[in-house]
C-alpha positions as a Markdown table, in Angstrom:
| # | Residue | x | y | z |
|---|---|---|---|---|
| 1 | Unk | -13.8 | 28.0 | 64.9 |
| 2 | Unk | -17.0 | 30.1 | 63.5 |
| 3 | Unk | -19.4 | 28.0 | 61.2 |
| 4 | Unk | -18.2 | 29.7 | 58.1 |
| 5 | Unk | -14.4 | 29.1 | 58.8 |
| 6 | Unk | -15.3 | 25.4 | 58.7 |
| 7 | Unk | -17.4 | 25.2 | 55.4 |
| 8 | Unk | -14.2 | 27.3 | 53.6 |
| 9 | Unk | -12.3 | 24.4 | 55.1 |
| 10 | Unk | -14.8 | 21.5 | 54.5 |
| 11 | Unk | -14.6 | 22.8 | 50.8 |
| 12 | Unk | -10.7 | 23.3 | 50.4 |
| 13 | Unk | -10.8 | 19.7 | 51.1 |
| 14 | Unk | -14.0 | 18.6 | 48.5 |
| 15 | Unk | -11.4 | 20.7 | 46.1 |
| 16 | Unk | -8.2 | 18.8 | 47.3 |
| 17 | Unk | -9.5 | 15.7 | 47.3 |
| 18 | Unk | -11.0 | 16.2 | 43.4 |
| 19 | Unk | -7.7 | 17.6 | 42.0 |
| 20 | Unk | -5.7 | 14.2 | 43.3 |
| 21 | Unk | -8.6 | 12.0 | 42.0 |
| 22 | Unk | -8.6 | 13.8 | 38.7 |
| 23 | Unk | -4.3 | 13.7 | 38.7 |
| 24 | Unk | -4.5 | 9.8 | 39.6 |
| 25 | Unk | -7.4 | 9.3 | 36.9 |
| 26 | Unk | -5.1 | 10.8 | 34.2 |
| 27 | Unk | -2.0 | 8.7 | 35.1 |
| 28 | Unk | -3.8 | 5.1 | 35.8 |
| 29 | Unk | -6.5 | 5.4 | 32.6 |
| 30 | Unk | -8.3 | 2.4 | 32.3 |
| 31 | Unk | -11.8 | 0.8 | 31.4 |
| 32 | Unk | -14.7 | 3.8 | 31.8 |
| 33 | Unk | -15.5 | 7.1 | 30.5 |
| 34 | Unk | -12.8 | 7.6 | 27.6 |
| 35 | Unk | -10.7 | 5.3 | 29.0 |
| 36 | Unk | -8.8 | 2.3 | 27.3 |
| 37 | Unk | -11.7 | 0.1 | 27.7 |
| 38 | Unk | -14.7 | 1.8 | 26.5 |
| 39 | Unk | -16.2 | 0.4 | 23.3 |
| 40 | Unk | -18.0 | -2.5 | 21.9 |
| 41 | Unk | -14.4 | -4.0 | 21.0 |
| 42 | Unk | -15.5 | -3.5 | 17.1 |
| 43 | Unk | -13.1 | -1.0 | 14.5 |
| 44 | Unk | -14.3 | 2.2 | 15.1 |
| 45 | Unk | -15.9 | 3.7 | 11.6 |
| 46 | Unk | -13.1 | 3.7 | 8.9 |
| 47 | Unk | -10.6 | 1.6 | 10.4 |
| 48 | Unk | -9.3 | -1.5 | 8.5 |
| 49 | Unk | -10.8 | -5.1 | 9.1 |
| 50 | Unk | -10.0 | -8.7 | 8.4 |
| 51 | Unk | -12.0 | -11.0 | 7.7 |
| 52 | Unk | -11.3 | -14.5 | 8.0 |
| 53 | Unk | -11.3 | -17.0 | 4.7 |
| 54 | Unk | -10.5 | -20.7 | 4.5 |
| 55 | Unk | -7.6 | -19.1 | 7.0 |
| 56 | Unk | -6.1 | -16.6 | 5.0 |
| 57 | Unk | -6.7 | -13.0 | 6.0 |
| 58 | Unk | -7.8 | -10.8 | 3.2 |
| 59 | Unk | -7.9 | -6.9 | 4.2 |
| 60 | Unk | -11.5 | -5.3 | 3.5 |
| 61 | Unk | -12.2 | -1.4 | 4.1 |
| 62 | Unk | -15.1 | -0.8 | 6.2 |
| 63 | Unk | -16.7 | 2.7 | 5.9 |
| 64 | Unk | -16.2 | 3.4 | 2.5 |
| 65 | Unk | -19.7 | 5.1 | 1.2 |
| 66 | Unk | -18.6 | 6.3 | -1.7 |
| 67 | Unk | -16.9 | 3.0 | -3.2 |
| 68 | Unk | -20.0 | 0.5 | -2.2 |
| 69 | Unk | -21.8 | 0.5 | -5.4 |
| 70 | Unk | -18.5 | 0.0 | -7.3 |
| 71 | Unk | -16.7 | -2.4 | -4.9 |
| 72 | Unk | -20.0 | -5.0 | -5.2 |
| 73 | Unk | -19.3 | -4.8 | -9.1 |
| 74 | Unk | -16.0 | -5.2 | -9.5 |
| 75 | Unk | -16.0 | -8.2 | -6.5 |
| 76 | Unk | -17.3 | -10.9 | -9.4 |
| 77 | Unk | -14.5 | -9.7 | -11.5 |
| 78 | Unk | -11.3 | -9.5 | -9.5 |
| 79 | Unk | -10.1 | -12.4 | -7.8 |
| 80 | Unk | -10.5 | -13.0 | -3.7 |
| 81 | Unk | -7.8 | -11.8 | -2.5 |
| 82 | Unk | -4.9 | -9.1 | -4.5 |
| 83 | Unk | -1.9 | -10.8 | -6.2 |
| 84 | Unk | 1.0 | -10.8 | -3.5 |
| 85 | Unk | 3.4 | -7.6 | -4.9 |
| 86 | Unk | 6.8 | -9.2 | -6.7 |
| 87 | Unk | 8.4 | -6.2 | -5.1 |
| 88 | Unk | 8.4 | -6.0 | -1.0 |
| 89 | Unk | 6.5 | -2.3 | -1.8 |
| 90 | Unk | 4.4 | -0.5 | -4.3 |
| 91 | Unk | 5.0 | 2.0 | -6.5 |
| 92 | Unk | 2.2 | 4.7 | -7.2 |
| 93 | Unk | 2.5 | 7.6 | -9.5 |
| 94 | Unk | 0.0 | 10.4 | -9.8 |
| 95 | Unk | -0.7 | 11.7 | -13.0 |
| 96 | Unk | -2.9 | 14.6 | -12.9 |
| 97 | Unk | -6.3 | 13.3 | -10.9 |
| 98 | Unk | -5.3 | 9.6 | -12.1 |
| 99 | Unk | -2.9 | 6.8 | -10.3 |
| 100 | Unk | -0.4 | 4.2 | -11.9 |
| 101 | Unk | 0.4 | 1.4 | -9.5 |
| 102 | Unk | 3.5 | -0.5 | -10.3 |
| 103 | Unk | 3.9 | -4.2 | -7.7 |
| 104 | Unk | 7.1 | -4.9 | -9.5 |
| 105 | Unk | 9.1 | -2.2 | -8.4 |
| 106 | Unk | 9.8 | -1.4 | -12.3 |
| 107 | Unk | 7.9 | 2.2 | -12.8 |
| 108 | Unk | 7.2 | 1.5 | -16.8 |
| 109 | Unk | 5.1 | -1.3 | -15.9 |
| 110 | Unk | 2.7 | 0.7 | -13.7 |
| 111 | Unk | -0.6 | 0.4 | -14.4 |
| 112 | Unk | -3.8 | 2.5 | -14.2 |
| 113 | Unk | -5.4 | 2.1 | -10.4 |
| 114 | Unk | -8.3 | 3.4 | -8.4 |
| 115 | Unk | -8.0 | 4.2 | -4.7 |
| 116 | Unk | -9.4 | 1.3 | -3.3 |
| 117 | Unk | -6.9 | -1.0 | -5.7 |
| 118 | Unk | -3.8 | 1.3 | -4.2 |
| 119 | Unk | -5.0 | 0.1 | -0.7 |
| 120 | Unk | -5.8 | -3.2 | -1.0 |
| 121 | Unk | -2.0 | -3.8 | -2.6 |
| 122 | Unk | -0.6 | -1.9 | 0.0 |
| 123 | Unk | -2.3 | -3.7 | 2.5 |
| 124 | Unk | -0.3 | -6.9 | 0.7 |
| 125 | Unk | 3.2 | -5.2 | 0.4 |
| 126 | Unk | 5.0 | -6.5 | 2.9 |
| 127 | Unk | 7.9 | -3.4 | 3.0 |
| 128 | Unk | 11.2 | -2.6 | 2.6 |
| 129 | Unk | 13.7 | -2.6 | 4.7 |
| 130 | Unk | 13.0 | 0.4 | 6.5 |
| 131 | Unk | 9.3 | -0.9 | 6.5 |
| 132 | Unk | 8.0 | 1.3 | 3.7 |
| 133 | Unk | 5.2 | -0.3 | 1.8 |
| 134 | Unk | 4.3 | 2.5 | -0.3 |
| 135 | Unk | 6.2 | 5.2 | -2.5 |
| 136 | Unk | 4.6 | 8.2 | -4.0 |
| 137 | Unk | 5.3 | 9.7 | -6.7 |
| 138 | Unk | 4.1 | 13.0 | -8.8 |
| 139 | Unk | 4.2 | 13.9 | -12.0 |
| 140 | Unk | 4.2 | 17.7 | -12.8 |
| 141 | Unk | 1.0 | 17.6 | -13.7 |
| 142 | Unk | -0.6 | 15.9 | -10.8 |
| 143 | Unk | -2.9 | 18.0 | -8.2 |
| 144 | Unk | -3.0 | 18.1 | -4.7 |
| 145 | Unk | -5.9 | 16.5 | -4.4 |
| 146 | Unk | -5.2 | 13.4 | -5.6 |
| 147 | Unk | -2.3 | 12.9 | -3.5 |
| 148 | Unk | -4.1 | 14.1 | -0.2 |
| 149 | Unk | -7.2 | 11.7 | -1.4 |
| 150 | Unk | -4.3 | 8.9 | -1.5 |
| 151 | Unk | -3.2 | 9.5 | 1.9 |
| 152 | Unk | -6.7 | 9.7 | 3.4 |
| 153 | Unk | -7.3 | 6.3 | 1.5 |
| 154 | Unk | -4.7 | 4.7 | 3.1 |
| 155 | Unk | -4.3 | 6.0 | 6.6 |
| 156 | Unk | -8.2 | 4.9 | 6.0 |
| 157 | Unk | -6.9 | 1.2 | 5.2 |
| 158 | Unk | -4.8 | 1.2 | 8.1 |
| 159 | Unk | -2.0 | 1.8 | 6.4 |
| 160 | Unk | 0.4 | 3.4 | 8.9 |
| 161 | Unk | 1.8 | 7.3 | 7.9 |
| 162 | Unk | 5.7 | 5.5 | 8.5 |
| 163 | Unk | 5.7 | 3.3 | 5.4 |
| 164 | Unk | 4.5 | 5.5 | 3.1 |
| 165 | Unk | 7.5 | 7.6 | 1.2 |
| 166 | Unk | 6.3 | 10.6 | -0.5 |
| 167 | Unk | 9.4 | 11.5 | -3.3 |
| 168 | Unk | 9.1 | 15.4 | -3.4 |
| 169 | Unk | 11.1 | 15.1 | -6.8 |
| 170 | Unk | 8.7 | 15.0 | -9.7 |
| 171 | Unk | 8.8 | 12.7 | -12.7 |
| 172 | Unk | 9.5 | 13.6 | -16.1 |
C-alpha cells in the first residue's frame, strides 16, 4: 500500500468518524455549545418573570425599554398585583391604535387599556375551557399595528400563541 493510498484512507476515516460524532451530537443534545444546558439559568431578554411576594406570584415583564419610565409611575398608583379576571379570559377590543379590555366577559364594560395592562390581566386569566386566556377583537377601524404590537406584547409576557383567539369578524 503506497504512502498516499494510506493518507486518502487515514482521512476517509477522520471524515467517517466526524459525520457519526456530529449525527450522535444532534440526537443526544445536552449541556455545551447550544445545547440544553448552556446559559446562566436566568430568562433570556424579554421572557416573563416572577417574582416572589409574601408567597404569591405576581407576573413582571423584564425587557421592556420603552414602558420603564411609565411602569415606575403608575407602580404607586395601581395596586400590587392585577384584580383576578371575574371571567376565566379577557376580552380586548382594538379600536383604531387604542385597546378596551373587558375581565368580565361582558364587552360593554370594556375599558380603555395600555399594552402592559393587556398583559398583566392576561397573565391572571386563568382560561377557558380550551385554555384560551385572551380574545381579540377589531373594530373596522382598527390598524394592523396595533393588533401585531398586542401579539408581540404578549408572546413578550409569556403568554403562549394557543390561548389567544383572534375573531377575524369585526365589531360594529
Amino acid at each position: 500500500m503506497s504512502s498516499s493510498s494510506r493518507q486518502r484512507l487515514a482521512g476517509g476515516v477522520v471524515l467517517g468518524v466526524a459525520a457519526i460524532a456530529f449525527y450522535f451530537g444532534m440526537l443526544f443534545k445536552g449541556p455545551g455549545l447550544g445545547g440544553s444546558g448552556s446559559g446562566d439559568g436566568g430568562p433570556a431578554p424579554g421572557e416573563a418573570t416572577r417574582a416572589s411576594t409574601s408567597g404569591a406570584t405576581e407576573p413582571t415583564l423584564s425587557g421592556d425599554t420603552d414602558l420603564a419610565g411609565d411602569e415606575a409611575v403608575l407602580a404607586s398608583t395601581r395596586p400590587a398585583t392585577p384584580p383576578a379576571p371575574a371571567s376565566p379570559l379577557i376580552k380586548v377590543i382594538i379600536s383604531g391604535d387604542k385597546y378596551l379590555v373587558s375581565t368580565t366577559g361582558d364587552e360593554a364594560q370594556a375599558t380603555p387599556a395600555d399594552l402592559a395592562e393587556v398583559a398583566r390581566a392576561a397573565l391572571a386569566a386563568t382560561g377557558d375551557g380550551q385554555g384560551i386566556r385572551v380574545r381579540i377583537y377589531r373594530k373596522k377601524d382598527a390598524t394592523a399595528g396595533a393588533k401585531l404590537d398586542l401579539f408581540s406584547k404578549l408572546n413578550d409576557a409569556g403568554v403562549p400563541s394557543e390561548a389567544i383567539q383572534d375573531m377575524k369578524e369585526f365589531l360594529d
